[in-house]
N, C-alpha and C positions, 0 to 999 in steps of 0.2 A: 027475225033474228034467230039464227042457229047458233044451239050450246054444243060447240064440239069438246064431249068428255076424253079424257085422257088416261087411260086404262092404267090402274092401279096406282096412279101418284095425287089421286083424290085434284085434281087441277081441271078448268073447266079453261078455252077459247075460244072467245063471241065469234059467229062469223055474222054481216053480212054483205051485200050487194047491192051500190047501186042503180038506178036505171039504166047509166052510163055504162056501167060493166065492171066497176072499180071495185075488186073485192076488198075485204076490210077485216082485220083480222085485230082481236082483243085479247089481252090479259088483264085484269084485275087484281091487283095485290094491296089493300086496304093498310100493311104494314107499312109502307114507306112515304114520303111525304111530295115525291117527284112523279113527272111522267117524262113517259119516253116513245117519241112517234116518230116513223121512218116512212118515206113513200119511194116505192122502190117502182124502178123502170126495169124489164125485161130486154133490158139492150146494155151489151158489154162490148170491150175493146176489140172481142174480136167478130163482133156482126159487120163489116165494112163492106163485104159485099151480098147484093140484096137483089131480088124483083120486086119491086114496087107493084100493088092491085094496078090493071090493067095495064100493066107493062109487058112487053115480049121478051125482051135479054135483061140481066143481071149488070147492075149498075156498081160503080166502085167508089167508094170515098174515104180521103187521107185516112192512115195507121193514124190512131191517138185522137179522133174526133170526138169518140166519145166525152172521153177526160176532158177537152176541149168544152164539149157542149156543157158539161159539168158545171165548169167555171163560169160558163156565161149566163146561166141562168138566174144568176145572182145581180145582174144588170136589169132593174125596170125601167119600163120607159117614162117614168117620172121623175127619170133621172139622181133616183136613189140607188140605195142596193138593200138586198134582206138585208145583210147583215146590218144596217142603221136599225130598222124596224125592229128586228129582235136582239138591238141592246137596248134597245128604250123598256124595253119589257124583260129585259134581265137575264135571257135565254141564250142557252149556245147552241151554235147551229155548227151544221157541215156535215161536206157529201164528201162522198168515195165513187171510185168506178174500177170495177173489179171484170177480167176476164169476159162474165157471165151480165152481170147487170150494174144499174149507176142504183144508190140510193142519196135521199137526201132527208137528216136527221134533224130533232131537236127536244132537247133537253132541259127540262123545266122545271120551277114547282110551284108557277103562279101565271094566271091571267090562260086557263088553260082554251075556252072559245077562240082570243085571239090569238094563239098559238096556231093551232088546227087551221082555222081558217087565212092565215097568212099564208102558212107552209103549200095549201094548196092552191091559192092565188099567187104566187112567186114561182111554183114549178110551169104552172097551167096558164106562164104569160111569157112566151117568146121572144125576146128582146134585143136581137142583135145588129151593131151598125161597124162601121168600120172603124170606126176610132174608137169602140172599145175591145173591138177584135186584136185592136194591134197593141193593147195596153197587153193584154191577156196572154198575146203572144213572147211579150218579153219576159211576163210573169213566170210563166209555163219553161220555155228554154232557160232561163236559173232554175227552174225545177229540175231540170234533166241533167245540165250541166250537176248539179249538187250529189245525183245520183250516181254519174260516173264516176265521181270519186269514192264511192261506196264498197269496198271490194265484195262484201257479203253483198248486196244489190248485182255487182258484175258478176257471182260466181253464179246465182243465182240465173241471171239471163243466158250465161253461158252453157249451164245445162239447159235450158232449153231451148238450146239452139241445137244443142248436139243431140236432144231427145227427138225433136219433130223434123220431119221434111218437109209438110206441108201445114200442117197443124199454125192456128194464128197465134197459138199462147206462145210460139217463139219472139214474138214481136213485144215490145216495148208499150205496157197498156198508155205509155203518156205519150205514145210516136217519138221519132227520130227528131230532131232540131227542123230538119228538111220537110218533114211531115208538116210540120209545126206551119211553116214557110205556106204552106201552099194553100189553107184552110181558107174557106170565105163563106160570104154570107148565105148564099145560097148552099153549101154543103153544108150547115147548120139549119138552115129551114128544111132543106131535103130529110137528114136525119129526121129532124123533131117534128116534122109531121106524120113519118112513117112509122114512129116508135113511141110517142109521147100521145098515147090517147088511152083512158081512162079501161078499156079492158086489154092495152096489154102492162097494166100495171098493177101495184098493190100496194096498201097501205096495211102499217102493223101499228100498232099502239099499247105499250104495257106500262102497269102504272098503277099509281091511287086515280081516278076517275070512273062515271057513269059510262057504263059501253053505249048503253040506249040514248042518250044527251048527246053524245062522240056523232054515233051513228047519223041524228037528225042532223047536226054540223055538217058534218061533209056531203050529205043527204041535200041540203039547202043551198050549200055553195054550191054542190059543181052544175043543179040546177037551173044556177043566173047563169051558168057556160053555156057556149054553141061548142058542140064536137060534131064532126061530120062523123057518117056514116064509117066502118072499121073493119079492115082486115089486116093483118100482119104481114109484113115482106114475105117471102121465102127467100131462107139463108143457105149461101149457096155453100155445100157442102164440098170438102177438099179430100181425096181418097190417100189417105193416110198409109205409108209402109212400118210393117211390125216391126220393122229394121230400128234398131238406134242409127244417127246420121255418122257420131266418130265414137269409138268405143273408147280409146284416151286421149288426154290432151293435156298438157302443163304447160303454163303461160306464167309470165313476170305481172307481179301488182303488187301494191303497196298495201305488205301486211308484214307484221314482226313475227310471227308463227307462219308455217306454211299451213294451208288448208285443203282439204279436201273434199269431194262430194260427189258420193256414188250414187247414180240414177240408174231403177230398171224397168225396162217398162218390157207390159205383160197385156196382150189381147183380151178384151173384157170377156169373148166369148168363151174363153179356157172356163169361164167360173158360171156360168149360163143358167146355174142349178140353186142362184143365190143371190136375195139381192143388193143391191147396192151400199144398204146400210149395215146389212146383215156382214159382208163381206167383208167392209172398213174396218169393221168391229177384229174381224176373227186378223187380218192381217196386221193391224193395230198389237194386237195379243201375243202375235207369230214375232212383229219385231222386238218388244218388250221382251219375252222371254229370250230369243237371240243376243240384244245391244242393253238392256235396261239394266237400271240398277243393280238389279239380285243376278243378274247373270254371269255366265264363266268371266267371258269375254272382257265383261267391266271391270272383273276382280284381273285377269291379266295385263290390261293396260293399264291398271293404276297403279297394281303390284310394281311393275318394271318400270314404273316412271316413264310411259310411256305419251301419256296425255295427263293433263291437267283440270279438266272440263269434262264433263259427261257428254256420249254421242248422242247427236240429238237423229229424229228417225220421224218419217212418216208416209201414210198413205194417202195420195189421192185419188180419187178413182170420178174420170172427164166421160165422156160421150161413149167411146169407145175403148177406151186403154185405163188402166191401172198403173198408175208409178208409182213405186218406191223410193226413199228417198233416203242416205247417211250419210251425217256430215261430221268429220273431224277438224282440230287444228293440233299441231305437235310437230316437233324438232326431230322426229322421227317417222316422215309419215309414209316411208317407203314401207315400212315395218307394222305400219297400222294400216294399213292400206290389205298386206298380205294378211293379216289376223281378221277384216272384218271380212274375205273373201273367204276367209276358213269356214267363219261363223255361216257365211249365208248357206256352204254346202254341208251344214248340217243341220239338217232338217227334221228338230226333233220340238216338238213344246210339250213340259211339264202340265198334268193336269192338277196339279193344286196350283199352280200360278193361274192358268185357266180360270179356276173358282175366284182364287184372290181378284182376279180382273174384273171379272163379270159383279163382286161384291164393288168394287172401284166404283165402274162406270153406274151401277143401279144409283152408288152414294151421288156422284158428280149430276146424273138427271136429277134427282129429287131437291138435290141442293142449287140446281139450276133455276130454277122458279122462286129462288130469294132474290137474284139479281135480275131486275127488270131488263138489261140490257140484253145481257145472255137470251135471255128468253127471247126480246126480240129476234135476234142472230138465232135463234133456234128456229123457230117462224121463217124466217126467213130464207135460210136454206135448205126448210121440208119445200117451199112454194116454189125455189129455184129449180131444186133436182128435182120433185116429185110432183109437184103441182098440186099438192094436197098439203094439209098436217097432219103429219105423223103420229097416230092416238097409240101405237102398239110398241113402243119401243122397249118399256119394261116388261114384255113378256116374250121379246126378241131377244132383250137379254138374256134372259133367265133361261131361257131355251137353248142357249150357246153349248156345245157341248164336243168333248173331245173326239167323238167321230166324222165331225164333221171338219174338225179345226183338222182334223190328221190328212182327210179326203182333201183338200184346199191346201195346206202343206207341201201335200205328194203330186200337186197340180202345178206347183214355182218353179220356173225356169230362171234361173240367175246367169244363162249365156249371155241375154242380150240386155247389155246395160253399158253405160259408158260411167267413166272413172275422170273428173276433174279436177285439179291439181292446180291450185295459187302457190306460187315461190317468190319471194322478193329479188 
C-alpha cells in the first residue's frame, strides 16, 4: 500500500493495485459517518471507434453505446437488478457516462464489505439479452426525447456543433433516437470486453473506513474473477481543424429571455510552456477579472438593466484545444452580445484580483477534503487527465503569478469563436 501525501494540505491518498491491474485510490475522513465509492471505466461516449488487440482496421459502434452499456449493467442474470440489492441495504446507487469515461457510484453509511463487493460483482457481470435491450431502449429515447425539450441542453449541443468538424464531443453522449435503434447484443459484448477489464479501470473510495480492510475486499473478489489477458483498443484519432465550424447562428426555441453563448476555441499548443492545470487556473482568473462579479463589465450590464443574472464563464481545456465559454440571457442581447466582445479585446487582468483568486481557490482545495464526494470527483479527474494524483497543486497555486498570467493573456486570440443565439 502507497501513502500518496499531498503537499501542504497535511491530506494523505491510499494507493494500491491489484493483481488484475485495478488501481484503487483512498481517502479517509474519520469526521463523517458515510462512504463513498466509485468504479470508474476509461471509456466515454466518444471511444466508438477502435482497433481491437489483434485486429488490422478500426471497427465502429453505434454514437451513445456507452450510455447504453451504462444502463445495462444494472441487469444480472439472476434476473434482479443492483438496484434491488442495494435497497435492501439502504444505499444509493447510480452511474453517469461522461465524454471521457462511464463511472458507477454508491453512497452509504452501513453494511460497508457488502457494498464493495456487490458494486464489483454487478460491474464485473455482463448481462445482456434482448428483451432487456429493448426495455432499455424505450427507457433511453424518453430520455432524449426529455432532453430536446431543454433549450439550455439544445444550446449547449449547438455549440458544439458549431465548435468541432470532426471532434466526437459534437455528438449526443446518449446517441441520436436512431442510434439508440440500432444497438444489439453483440455491440455491447464487443464494448465490454474491450473496455471493461480491471486495468483499464479505477476504483476511488472516500469516506469513514479502513483503506487496508477496503483493499483486502476488492483484493479477494476480483480474485474468484477469470479476466483474460489485456490490452486496450487503440482509438482512432480524427484531425481536428483550429477553424470553428459557423462563427454565428440564431435559431427559434422555447425560451421567455433570448440567450446567448459565445464559444472560443484556442489550439492547446499556443500555451505549450504550461500545463494543463496550471493553464485552467490562470484562464479561469482571466475570465473572472473580465465577466465576474467585481468587474467593469458586470457593473455595466446591471447598471443599464441590461441582464438580470450574472454571466456565467468557463474553461475547458480537451486533448488538443482549449474552449472558452459565455453565456447570457436578456431582452437586449444584440447589446450584450456587443459589450461581452468589448470585454474579450481588452486584455488587461488586475493583480490584486490575481492574489484575491489564488487566496480563493487555496480556500476552495483545502475545504475540498471536508466533502468526501468532491474529493472523489477530485480523484477522479487527476486519473482521467493525468493518470496520476495530483500532490502539487497548492504550490501551483501559490506560484501563480502576474507574469505569466500577462504572457497567456497576450497569447488569446478571440477571432475564432462562434456566437450562439436562442430567440423565441
Amino acid at each position: 500500500m502507497e501513502k500518496i501525501v499531498l503537499e501542504n494540505i497535511d491530506e494523505v491518498i491510499y494507493h494500491d493495485v491489484t493483481d488484475e491491474g485495478l488501481n484503487i485510490y483512498m481517502y479517509v475522513n474519520e469526521k463523517v459517518n458515510n462512504f463513498y465509492m466509485t468504479l470508474n471505466v476509461k471509456y466515454g461516449s466518444i471511444h466508438t471507434e477502435f482497433k481491437p488487440k489483434g485486429v488490422n482496421k478500426f471497427i465502429k459502434v453505434p454514437d451513445g453505446i456507452a450510455h447504453f452499456l451504462e444502463h445495462m449493467m444494472f441487469y444480472q442474470p439472476d434476473k434482479t437488478t443492483a438496484h434491488e440489492y442495494f435497497n435492501k441495504l439502504g444505499s444509493a446507487i447510480n452511474a453517469c457516462t461522461t465524454n471521457d469515461f462511464t463511472f458507477y457510484e454508491v453512497f452509504a453509511s452501513n453494511y460497508f464489505k457488502e457494498n464493495l463487493n456487490y458494486l464489483l460483482d454487478y460491474v464485473y457481470t455482463p448481462y445482456y439479452t434482448k428483451e432487456n435491450i429493448k426495455t432499455e431502449k424505450g427507457v433511453i429515447t424518453e430520455e432524449i426525447k426529455m432532453y430536446e425539450d431543454n433549450p439550455d441542453f439544445k444550446m449547449l449541443m449547438k455549440t458544439m456543433e458549431c465548435i468541432w468538424h470532426k471532434n466526437k464531443r459534437k455528438n449526443l453522449i446518449s446517441g441520436t433516437t436512431q442510434d439508440i435503434k440500432s444497438i444489439t447484443v453483440d455491440d455491447l459484448y464487443t464494448v465490454y470486453n474491450n473496455f471493461y477489464h480491471p486495468k483499464n479501470m479505477f476504483m476511488v473510495i472516500s469516506g469513514n473506513f479502513n483503506p487496508y480492510e477496503a483493499s483486502v475486499i476488492i483484493k479477494e473478489n476480483l480474485a474468484s474473477k477469470t479476466f483474460s489477458t489485456y490490452e486496450r483498443p487503440l482509438i482512432k484519432e480524427e484531425k481536428e481543424s483550429n477553424k470553428v465550424v459557423i462563427k454565428e447562428t440564431t435559431q427559434k426555441a422555447m425560451v421567455s429571455i433570448p440567450k446567448v453563448k459565445i464559444a472560443v476555441k484556442l489550439p492547446l499548443t499556443l500555451f505549450k510552456d504550461y500545463a494543463k492545470d496550471e493553464l485552467k487556473m490562470y484562464l479561469n482568473i482571466f475570465l473572472k477579472n473580465q465577466f465576474g462579479l467585481t468587474s467593469q463589465i458586470h457593473d455595466i450590464l446591471f447598471t443599464n438593466g441590461l441582464v438580470n443574472t450574472p454571466l456565467a464563464y468557463n474553461t475547458s481545456i480537451y486533448e488538443n484545444y482549449v474552449i472558452l465559454t459565455l453565456s447570457a440571457s436578456s431582452n437586449y442581447i444584440e447589446e450584450v452580445i456587443k459589450i461581452i466582445n468589448e470585454g474579450l479585446s481588452n486584455n488587461y487582468v488586475d493583480a490584486n484580483l490575481l492574489n484575491r483568486s489564488k487566496k480563493g481557490l487555496i480556500s476552495t482545495l483545502v475545504l475540498a477534503y471536508d466533502d468526501i464526494e468532491e474529493v472523489n470527483n477530485i480523484i477522479q479527474d487527476d486519473i482521467i487527465t493525468f493518470n496520476q494524483v495530483i500532490t502539487d497543486s497548492f504550490k501551483k497555486i501559490n506560484s501563480l503569478n502576474i507574469e505569466d498570467m500577462n504572457k497567456i493573456v497576450d497569447l488569446l486570440n478571440f477571432n475564432n469563436k462562434t456566437t450562439i443565439v436562442f430567440k423565441a
